[in-house]
C-alpha positions in Angstrom: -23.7 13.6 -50.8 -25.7 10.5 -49.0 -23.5 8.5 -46.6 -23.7 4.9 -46.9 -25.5 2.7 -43.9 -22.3 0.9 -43.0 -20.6 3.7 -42.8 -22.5 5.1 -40.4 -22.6 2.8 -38.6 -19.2 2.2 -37.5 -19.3 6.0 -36.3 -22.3 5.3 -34.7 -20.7 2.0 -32.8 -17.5 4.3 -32.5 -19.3 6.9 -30.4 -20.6 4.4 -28.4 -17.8 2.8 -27.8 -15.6 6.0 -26.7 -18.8 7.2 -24.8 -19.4 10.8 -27.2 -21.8 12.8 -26.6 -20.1 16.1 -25.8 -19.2 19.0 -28.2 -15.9 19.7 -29.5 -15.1 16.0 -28.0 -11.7 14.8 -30.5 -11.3 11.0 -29.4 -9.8 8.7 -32.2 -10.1 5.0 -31.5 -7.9 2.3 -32.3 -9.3 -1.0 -32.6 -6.0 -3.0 -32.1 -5.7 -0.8 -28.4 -9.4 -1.3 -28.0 -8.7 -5.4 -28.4 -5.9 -4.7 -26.0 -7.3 -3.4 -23.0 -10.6 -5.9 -23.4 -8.0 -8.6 -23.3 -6.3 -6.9 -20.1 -9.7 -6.9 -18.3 -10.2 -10.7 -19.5 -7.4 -11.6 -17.2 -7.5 -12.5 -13.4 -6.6 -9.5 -11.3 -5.2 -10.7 -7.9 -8.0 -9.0 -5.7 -8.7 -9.0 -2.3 -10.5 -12.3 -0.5 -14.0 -12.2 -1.1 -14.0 -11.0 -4.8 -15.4 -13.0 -7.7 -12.8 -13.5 -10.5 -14.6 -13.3 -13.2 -15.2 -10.2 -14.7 -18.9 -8.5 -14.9 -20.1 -5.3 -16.9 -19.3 -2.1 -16.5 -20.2 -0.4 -13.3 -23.1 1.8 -13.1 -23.5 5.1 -11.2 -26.3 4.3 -8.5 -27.7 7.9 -9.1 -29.0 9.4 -12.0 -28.5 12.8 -10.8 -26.3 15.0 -8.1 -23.1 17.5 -8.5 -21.7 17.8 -11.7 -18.2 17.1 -10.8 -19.3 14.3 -8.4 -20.1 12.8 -11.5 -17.5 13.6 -13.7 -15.2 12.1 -10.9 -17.0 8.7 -10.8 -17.5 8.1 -14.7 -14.4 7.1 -15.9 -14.5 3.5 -13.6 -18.3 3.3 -15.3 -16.3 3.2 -19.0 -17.2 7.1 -19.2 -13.7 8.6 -19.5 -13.5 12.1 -20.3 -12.8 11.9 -24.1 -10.2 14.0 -25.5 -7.6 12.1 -27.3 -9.4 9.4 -25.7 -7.7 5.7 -28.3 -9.6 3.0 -26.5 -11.5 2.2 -23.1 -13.1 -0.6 -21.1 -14.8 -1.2 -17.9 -15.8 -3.9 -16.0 -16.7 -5.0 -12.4 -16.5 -7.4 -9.6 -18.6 -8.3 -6.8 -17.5 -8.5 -3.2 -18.6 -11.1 -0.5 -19.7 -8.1 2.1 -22.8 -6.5 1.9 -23.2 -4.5 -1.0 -19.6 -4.7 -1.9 -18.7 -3.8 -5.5 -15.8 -2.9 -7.6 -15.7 -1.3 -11.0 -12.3 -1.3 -13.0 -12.3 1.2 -16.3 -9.2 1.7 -18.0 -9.3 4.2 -20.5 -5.9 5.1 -23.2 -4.6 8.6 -24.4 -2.6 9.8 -27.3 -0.3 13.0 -26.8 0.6 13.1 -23.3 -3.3 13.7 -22.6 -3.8 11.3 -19.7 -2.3 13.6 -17.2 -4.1 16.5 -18.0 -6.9 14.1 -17.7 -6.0 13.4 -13.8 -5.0 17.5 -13.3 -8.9 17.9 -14.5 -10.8 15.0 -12.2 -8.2 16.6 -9.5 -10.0 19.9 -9.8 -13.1 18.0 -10.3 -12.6 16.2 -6.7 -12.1 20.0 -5.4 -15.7 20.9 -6.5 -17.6 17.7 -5.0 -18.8 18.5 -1.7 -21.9 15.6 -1.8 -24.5 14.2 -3.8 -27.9 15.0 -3.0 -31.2 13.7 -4.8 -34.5 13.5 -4.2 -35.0 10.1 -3.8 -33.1 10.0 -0.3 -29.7 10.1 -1.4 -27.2 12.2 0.6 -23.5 11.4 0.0 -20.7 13.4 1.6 -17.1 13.6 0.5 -14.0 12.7 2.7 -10.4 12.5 2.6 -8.9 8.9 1.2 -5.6 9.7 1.3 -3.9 6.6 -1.2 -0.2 7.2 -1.8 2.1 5.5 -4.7 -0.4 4.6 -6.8 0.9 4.7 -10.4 2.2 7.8 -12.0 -0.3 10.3 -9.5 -3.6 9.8 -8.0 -7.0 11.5 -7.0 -9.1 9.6 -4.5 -11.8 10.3 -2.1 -14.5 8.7 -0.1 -18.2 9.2 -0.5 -20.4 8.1 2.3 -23.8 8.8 3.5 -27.0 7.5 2.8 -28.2 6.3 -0.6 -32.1 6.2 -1.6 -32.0 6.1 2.1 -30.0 3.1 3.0 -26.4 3.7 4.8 -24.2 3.6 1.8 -20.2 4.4 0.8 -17.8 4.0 -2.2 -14.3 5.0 -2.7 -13.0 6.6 -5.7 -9.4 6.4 -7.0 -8.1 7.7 -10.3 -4.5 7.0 -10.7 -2.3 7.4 -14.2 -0.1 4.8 -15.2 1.8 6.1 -18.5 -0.8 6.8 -20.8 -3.2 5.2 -19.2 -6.2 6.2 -17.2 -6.8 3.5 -14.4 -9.8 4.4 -12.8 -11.9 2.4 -9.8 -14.7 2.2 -7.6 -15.7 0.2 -4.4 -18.3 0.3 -2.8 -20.3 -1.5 0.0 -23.4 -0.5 2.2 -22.4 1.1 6.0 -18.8 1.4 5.3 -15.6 0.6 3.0 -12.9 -1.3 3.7 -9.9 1.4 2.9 -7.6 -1.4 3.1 -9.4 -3.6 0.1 -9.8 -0.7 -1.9 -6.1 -0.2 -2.1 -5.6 -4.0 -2.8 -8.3 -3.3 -5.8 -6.4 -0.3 -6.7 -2.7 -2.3 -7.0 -4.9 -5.3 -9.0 -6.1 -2.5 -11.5 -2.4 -1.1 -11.6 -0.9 -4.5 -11.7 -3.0 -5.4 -15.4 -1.6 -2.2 -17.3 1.7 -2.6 -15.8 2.2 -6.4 -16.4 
């Protein structure tokens, strides 16, 4: 049986959309939740001084390479959420004023409970990153960020270091919020303001909650 072209292609955009790529992945989208949270992103987050307002795409992992579940921790703020009964997603970002500075916001929805089992997994994920190491001079070490009342549970931690060489850090924080996957980054050359990235944190919170 031949499958017609527009067909296709709406699986195609689907898979993009949801981020597929692994085997045995179930994610079913919704396009009404998928206008939903692209609307929540649209609006203006009340984050810290020094942030632009307006929204910017997705952020990017600066490293192509590195731990496994180093990686799997920082995806989901990228608009890489793990994808089991994954409905909808988006991602955006937001430049700081300090040097470097950058935060990503991804907010990604579940069906059947599965955002928590979600967190329970990038928890154990945390566990297993030690550092990110490449060959191009990047050598990121994980700390304690301990981050308290942040939606329905949290995992956070800090990764500092050098990146291709340069000082470099970024705080991680994955917090649930009902369904909801809430997911951020910040990051900033030398050193990260621990303080800002909870204010980012409570702005993320703050959209899904409103």
């Amino acid at each position: 049986m031949r499958r017609k072209p527009g067909i296709m292609a709406c699986v195609l955009l689907a898979c993009a959309l949801a981020g597929c790529g692994g085997e045995g992945a179930e994610s079913f989208l919704d396009t009404q939740a998928m206008a939903q949270l692209h609307e929540v992103l649209r609006k203006q987050p009340r984050l810290p001084d020094g942030f632009t307002v307006r929204p910017g795409q997705a952020w990017r992992m600066p490293f192509g390479s590195g731990n496994k579940s180093c990686r799997a921790l920082l995806a989901p703020a990228g608009g890489r959420a793990p994808e089991q009964a994954l409905t909808a997603q988006a991602a955006v970002s937001y430049h700081g004023d300090g040097l470097g500075e950058q935060a990503g916001v991804g907010l990604a929805r579940y069906a059947a409970g599965e955002a928590e089992e979600h967190l329970a997994a990038l928890a154990r994920a945390r566990e297993s990153c030690r550092a990110v190491r490449t060959s191009s001079g990047t050598d990121l070490r994980l700390l304690e960020l301990p981050v308290e009342g942040a939606g329905d549970g949290a995992v956070s931690a800090r990764l500092q270091g050098r990146l291709n060489g340069y000082p470099y850090a970024m705080d991680v924080v994955l917090s649930r919020v009902g369904d909801t996957l809430v997911s951020v980054v910040h990051t900033g050359m030398n050193e990260v303001d621990a303080t800002r990235t909870r204010e980012v944190v409570e702005a993320a919170i703050s959209l899904v909650d409103a």
